[in-house]
FITOR-702469 format. One record per residue (C-alpha): y, x, z. Coordinates in steps of 0.1 Angstrom, whole numbers, plus 5000, padded with zeros to 4 digits. Layout:
> north, east, up
> Y, X, Z
...
//
This chain:
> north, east, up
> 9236, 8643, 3705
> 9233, 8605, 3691
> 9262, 8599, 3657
> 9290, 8577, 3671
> 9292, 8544, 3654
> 9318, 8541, 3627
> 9340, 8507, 3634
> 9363, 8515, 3603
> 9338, 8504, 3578
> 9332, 8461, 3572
> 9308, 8445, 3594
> 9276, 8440, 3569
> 9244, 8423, 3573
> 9218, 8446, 3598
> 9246, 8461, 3620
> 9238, 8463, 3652
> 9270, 8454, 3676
> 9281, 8444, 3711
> 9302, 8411, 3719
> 9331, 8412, 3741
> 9366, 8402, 3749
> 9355, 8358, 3743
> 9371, 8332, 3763
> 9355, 8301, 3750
> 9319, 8321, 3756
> 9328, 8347, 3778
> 9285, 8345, 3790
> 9281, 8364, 3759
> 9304, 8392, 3764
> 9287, 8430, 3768
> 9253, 8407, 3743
> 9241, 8430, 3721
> 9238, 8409, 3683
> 9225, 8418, 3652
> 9252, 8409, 3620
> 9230, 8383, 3601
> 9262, 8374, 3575
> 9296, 8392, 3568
> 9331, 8378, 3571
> 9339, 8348, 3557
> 9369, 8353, 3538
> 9381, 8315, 3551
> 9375, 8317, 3587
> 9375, 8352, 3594
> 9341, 8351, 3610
> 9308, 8368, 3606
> 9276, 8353, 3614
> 9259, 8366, 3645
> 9230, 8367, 3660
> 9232, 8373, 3701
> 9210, 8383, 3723
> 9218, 8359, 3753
> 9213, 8385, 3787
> 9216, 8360, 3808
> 9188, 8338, 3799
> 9162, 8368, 3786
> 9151, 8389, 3762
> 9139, 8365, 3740
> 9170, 8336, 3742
> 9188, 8340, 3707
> 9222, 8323, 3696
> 9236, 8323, 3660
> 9270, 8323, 3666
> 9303, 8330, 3645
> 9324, 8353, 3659
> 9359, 8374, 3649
> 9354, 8409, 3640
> 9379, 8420, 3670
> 9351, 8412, 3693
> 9323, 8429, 3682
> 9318, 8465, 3684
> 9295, 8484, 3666
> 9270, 8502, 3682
> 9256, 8533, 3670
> 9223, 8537, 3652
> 9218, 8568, 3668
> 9202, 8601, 3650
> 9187, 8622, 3681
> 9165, 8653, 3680
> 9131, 8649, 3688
> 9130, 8673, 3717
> 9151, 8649, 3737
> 9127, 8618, 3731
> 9104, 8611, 3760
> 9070, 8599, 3746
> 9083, 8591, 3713
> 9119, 8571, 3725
> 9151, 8583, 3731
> 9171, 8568, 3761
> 9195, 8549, 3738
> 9169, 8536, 3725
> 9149, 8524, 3753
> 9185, 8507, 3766
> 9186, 8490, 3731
> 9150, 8478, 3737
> 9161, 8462, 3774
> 9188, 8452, 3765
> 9216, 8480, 3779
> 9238, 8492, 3764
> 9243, 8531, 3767
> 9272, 8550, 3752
//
């Protein structure tokens, strides 16, 4: 059983979330970003760093975004009888870029 990820704490630096609900950029909705800054108390935006699907693996894009659309995704804590060779599905859809709930 992977822990659920806890959206009632601040977005910090490290957290690992998913984009979605953008107009302006909707071709990084359901991009999975890594928080690289918290919110800025002036704009109301955290620093980003997204994982652009569309365009590969390795395409990254620093963008500011509003808390509202990112979701944080669980760092999950799974026993090791359900790895396969050492990974645990969530993990493997981290690694390719799925995300799995």
């Amino acid at each position: 059983q992977a822990k659920e990820a806890d959206d009632s704490q601040p977005l910090q630096p490290q957290d690992r979330v998913m984009v979605s609900g953008l107009v302006g950029r909707p071709e990084l909705n359901e991009a999975l970003a890594t928080v690289l800054l918290p919110v800025d108390p002036v704009s109301g935006r955290c620093c980003v760093r997204v994982r652009r699907p569309e365009v590969g693996f390795c395409a990254l894009d620093d963008v500011k975004l509003k808390p509202q659309n990112l979701s944080k995704m669980p760092l999950p804590t799974v026993a090791p009888a359900d790895a396969t060779d050492g990974f645990h599905p969530l993990h493997i859809a981290a690694i390719e870029g799925r995300a799995e709930r």
